[in-house]
matplotlib code that plots the C-alpha trace (Angstrom):
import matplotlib.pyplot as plt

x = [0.0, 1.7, 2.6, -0.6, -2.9, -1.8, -1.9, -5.1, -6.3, -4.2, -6.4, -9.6, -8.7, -7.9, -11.3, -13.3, -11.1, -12.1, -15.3, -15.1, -13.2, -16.3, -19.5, -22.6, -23.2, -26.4, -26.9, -29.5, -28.3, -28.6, -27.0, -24.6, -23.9, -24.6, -23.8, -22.9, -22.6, -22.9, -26.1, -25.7, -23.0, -23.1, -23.0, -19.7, -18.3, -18.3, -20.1, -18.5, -20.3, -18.4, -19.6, -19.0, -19.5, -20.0, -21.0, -18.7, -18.1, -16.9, -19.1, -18.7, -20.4, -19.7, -18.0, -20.3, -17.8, -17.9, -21.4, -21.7, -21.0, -24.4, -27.9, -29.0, -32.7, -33.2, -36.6, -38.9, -42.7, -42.8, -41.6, -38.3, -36.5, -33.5, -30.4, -27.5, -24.1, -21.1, -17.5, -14.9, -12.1, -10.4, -13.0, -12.7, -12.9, -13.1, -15.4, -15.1, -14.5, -15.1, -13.7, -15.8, -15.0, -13.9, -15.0, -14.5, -14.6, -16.5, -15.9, -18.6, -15.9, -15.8, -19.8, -20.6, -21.0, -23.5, -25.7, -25.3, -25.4, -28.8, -30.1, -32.2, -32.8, -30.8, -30.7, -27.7, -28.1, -26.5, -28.1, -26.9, -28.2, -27.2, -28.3, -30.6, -32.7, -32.5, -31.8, -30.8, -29.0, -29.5, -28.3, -29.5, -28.2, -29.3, -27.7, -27.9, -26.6, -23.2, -22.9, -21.1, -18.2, -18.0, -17.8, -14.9, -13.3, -13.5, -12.2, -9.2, -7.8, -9.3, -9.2, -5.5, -4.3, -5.6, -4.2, -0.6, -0.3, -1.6, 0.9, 3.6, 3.1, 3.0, 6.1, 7.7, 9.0, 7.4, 4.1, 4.7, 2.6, 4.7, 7.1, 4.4, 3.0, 7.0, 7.1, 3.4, 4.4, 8.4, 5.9, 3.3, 6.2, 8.3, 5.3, 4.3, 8.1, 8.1, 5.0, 6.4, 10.0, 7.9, 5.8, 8.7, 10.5, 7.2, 7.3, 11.0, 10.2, 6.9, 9.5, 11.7, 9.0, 7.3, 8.9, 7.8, 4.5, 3.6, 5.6, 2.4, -0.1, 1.0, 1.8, -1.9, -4.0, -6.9, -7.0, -7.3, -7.8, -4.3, -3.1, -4.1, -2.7, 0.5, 0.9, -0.2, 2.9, 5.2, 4.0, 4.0, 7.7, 9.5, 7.2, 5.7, 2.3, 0.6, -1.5, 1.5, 2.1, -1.4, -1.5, 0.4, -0.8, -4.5, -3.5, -2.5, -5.9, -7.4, -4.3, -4.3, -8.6, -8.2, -5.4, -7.6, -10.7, -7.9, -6.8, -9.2, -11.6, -8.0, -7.1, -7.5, -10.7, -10.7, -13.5, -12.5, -14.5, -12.0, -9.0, -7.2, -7.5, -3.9, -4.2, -7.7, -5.8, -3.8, -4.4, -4.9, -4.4, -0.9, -0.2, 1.9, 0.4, 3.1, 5.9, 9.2, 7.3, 6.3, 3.3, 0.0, -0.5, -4.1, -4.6, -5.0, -1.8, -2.2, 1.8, 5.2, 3.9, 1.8, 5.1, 6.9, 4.7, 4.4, 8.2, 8.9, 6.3, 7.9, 11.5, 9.4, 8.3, 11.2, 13.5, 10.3, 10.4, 14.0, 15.8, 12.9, 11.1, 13.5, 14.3, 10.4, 9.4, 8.2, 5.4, 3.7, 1.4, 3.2, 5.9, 3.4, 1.3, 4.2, 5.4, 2.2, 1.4, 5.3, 3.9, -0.2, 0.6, 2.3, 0.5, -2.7, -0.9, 0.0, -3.9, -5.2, -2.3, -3.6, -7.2, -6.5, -5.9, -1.5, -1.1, -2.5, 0.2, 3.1, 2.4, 2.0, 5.2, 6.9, 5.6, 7.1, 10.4, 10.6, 9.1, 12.2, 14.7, 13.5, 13.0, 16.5, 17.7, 15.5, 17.1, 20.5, 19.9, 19.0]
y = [0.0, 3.6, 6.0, 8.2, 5.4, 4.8, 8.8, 8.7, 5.5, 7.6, 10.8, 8.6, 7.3, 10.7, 12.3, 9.3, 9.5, 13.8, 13.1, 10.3, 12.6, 15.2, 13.8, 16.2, 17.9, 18.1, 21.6, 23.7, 27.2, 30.0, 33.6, 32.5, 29.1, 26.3, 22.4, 20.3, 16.7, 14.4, 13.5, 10.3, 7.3, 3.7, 1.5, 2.0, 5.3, 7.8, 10.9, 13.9, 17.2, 20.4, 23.3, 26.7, 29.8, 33.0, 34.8, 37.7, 36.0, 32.7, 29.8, 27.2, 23.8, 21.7, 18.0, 15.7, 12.7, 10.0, 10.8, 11.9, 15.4, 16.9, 15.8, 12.7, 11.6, 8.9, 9.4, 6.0, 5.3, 9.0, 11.1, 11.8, 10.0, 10.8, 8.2, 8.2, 6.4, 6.7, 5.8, 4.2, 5.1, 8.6, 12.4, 15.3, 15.9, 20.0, 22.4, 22.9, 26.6, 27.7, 30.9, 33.4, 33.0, 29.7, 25.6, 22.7, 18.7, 16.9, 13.1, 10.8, 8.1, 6.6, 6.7, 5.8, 2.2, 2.6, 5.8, 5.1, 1.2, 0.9, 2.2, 5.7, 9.0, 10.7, 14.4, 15.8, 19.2, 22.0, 23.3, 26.7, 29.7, 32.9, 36.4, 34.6, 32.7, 29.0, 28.3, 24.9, 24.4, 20.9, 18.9, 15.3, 12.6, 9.2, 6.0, 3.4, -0.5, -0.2, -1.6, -4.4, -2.3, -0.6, -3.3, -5.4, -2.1, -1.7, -5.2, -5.3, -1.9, 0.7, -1.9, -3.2, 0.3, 2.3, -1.1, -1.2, 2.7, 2.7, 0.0, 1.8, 4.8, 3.1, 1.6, 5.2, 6.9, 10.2, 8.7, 10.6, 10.4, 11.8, 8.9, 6.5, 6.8, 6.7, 3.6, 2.3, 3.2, 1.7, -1.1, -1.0, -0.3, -3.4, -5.6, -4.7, -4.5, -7.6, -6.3, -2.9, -3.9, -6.0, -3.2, -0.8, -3.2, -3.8, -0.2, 0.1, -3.1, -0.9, 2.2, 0.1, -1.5, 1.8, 2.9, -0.3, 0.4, 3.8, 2.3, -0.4, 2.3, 4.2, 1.4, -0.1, 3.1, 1.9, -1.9, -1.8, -5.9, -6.1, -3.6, -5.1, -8.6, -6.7, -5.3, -8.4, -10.3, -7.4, -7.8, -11.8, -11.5, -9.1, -10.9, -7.5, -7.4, -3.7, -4.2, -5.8, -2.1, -1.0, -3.5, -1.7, 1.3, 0.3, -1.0, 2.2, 3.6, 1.7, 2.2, 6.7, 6.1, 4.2, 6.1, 9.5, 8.1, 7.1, 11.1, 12.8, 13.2, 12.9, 10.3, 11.8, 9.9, 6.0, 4.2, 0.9, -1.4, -0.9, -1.6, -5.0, -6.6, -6.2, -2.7, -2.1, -0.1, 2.5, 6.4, 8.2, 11.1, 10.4, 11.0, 13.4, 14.7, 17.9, 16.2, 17.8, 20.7, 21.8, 20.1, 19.1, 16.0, 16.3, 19.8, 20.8, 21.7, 24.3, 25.8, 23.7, 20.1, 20.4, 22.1, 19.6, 16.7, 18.5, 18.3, 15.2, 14.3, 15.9, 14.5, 11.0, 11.5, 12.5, 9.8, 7.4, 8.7, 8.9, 8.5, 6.4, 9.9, 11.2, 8.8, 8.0, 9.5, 13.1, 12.7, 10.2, 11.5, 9.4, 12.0, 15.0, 13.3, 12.1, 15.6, 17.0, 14.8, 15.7, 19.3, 18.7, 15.6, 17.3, 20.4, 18.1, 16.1, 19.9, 20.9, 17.3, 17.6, 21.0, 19.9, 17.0, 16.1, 16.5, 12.7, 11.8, 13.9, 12.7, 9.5, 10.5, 12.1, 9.5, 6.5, 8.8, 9.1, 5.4, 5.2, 7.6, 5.3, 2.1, 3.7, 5.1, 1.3, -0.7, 2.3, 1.4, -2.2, -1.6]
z = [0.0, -0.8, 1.3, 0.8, 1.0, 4.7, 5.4, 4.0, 6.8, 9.4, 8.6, 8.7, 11.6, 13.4, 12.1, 13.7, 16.9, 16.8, 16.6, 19.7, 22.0, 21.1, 23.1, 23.2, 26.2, 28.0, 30.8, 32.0, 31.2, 34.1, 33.7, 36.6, 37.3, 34.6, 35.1, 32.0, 31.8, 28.6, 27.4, 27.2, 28.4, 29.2, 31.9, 33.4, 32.1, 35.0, 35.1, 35.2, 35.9, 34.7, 37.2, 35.2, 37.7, 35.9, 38.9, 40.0, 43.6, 44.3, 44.8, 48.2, 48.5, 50.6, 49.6, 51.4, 51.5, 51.8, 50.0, 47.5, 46.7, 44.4, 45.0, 42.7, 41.4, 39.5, 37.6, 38.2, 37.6, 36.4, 39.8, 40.3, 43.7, 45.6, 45.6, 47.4, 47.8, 49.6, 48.9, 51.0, 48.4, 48.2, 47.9, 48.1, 52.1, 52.4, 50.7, 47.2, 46.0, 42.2, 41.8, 39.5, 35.5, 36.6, 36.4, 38.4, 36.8, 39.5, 38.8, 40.0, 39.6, 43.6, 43.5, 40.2, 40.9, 43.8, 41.7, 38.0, 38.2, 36.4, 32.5, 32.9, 33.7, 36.3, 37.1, 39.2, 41.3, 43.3, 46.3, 47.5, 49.2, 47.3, 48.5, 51.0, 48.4, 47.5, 44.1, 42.6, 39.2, 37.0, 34.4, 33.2, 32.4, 30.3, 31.0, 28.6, 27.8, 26.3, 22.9, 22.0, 20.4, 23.4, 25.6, 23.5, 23.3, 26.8, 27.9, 25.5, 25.1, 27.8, 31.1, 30.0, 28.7, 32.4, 34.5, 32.9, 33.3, 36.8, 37.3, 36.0, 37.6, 41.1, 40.8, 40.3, 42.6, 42.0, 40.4, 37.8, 34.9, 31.8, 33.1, 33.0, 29.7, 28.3, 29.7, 28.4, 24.6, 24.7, 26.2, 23.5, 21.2, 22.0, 21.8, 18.0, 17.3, 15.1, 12.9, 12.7, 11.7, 9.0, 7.7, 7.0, 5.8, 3.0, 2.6, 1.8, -1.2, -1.8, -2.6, -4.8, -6.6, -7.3, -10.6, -12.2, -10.9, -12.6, -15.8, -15.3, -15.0, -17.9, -20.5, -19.2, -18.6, -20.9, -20.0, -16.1, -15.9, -17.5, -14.9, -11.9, -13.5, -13.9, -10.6, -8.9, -10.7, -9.6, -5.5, -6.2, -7.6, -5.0, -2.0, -1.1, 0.5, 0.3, 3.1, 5.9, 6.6, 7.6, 10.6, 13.3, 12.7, 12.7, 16.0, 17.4, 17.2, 19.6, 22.0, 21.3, 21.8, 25.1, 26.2, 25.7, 27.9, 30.7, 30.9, 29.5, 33.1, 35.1, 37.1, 40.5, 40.4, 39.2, 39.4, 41.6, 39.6, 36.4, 38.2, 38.6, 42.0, 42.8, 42.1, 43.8, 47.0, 45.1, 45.7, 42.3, 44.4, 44.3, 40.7, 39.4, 36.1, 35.9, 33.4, 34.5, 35.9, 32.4, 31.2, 32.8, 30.6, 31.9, 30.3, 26.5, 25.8, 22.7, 22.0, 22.6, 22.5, 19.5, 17.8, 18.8, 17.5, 14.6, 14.2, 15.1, 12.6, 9.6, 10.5, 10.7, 7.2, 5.9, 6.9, 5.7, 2.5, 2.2, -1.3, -2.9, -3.1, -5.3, -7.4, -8.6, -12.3, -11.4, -14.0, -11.5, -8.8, -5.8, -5.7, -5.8, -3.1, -1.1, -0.6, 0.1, 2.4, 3.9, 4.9, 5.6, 7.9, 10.3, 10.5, 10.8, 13.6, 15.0, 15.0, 16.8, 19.3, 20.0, 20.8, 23.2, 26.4, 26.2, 27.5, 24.2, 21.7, 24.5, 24.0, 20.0, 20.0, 22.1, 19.7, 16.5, 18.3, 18.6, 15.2, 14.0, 15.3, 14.1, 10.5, 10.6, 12.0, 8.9, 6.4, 7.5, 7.0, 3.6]

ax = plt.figure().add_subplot(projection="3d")
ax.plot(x, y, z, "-o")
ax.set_aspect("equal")
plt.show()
């Protein structure tokens, strides 16, 4: 498969992971203090309510725990009833203070297995007295079956990918997270070594092989049977397989995807039932998500990491394409789309990195690294 072909299933993929990491949002607007929380989720996912006050004094509720902290009804036989749980895991124990222009993520995560457990309608409230009137604000929230996708998707890459980098990060001294998630992709890395090492070295035949190719589709423009006979004795001859190369990085999808639902609420708050037994006791509070001081791989991160990526990207590329690039006819649209694709890629990779949660472009950008030195290694060997 050429170069383009697998930027084209890396774009795909990135669209349809955007439009994942972009869940509607259900709130009940007030002029000064509005809760948000998504529509909809499954069975499982924690809730998260996103407290915005746009009041011009701070805002103090108290944290309730072990209980939970906002008032919860569940709506059943057409009345809505109040629920409750409590945790024995690790809250919030003093009041919780939004300052004005500001939000707070509360993470139902230690009750969301006692208050969520069931499909339905659930509303979530805050209670305050504000210039000596009561006033409540709401948001709802529907909780459904998750579907089959998401529970195979769940069990094979979210569960193993939160476990091992909970894992990881406890055996650190600091608990740092940056540290961590280097680890989880030299980890993920080393375990699709074999497959990788394959697929470049397909796409290094795939660059040799290409000259005869566009000679095929030029002396066979009009007779498209004969062409795809043609090409098919070319891959048969020189034992190159087009698709080999797609493999590990359709894999990586899943991995970035279940990676982005681990940080994307933080991980001060883990809900118990997703963790391994052995790992059951251990205080999320105790992560550090501050990477050498810099970066909170928690936060959207909108300057110096996506640049970086971005970079790292391009130099990727480059070394990928190599000398192949130049030595292919220049009347065939490979090299055109090849250096395109050199300059859009990583300004596309730029723009993503820019949008998401910054564990998700480290552990991009640490992944490319890797990726950098294993091309440079199979280029060598050439």
């Amino acid at each position: 498969m050429s170069k383009f072909a697998r930027t084209a299933i890396l774009i795909l993929g990135l669209l349809l992971i955007w439009q994942a990491f972009n869940p509607k949002e259900n709130g009940i607007s007030s002029d000064d203090i509005i809760l948000k929380t998504d529509s909809e989720i499954a069975i499982g996912n924690d809730v998260i309510v996103e407290i915005q006050n746009n009041r011009e004094t701070a805002v103090t509720f108290p944290s309730n725990c072990p209980q939970n902290p906002l008032r919860v009804e569940q709506y059943l036989n057409g009345e809505w009833g109040k629920i409750s749980g409590e945790t024995s895991g690790v809250c919030e124990v003093a009041n919780i203070t939004i300052e004005p222009g500001e939000s707070y993520m509360l993470s139902y995560a230690p009750w969301n297995a006692d208050l969520f457990n069931e499909k339905g309608k659930y509303r979530v409230s805050l209670d305050l007295s504000l210039e000596e009137k009561e006033k409540s604000y709401t948001t709802e929230v529907t909780v459904g079956s998750p579907g089959l996708f998401r529970k195979i998707g769940r069990e094979l890459f979210y569960k193993p990918i939160l476990n091992t980098l909970i894992f990881l990060i406890a055996k650190l001294p600091a608990k740092d997270l940056g540290w961590g998630i280097i680890l989880l992709t030299i980890l993920v890395k080393l375990l699709l070594l074999a497959p990788n090492h394959k697929a470049l070295k397909a796409q290094k035949q795939m660059q040799k092989v290409q000259p005869q190719l566009d000679a095929l589709k030029l002396k066979y423009k009009d007779n498209p049977q004969k062409l795809a006979e043609e090409t098919m004795k070319i891959w048969q001859k020189h034992k190159v397989n087009p698709m080999s190369s797609c493999l590990p990085m359709l894999i990586q999808f899943p991995v970035l995807i279940a990676l982005f639902y681990v940080v994307k609420d933080g991980l001060q708050h883990i809900n118990p039932e997703l963790l391994y037994a052995s790992l059951k006791n251990f205080d999320p509070s105790l992560i550090n998500p501050n990477f050498l001081g810099m970066i909170d791989l928690t936060k959207v991160n909108i300057l110096m990491l996506p640049i970086t990526i971005g970079l790292l990207q391009f130099a990727h590329m480059k070394i990928t394409l190599g000398k192949a690039a130049a030595s292919q006819d220049p009347k065939s649209p490979m090299p055109m789309m090849n250096k395109t694709m050199l300059y859009v890629m990583p300004v596309m990779i730029t723009v993503f990195t820019a949008s998401l949660p910054a564990a998700v472009g480290f552990y991009w950008g640490t992944s490319t690294l890797f990726g950098i030195g294993q091309q440079i290694a199979v280029n060598r060997n050439d």
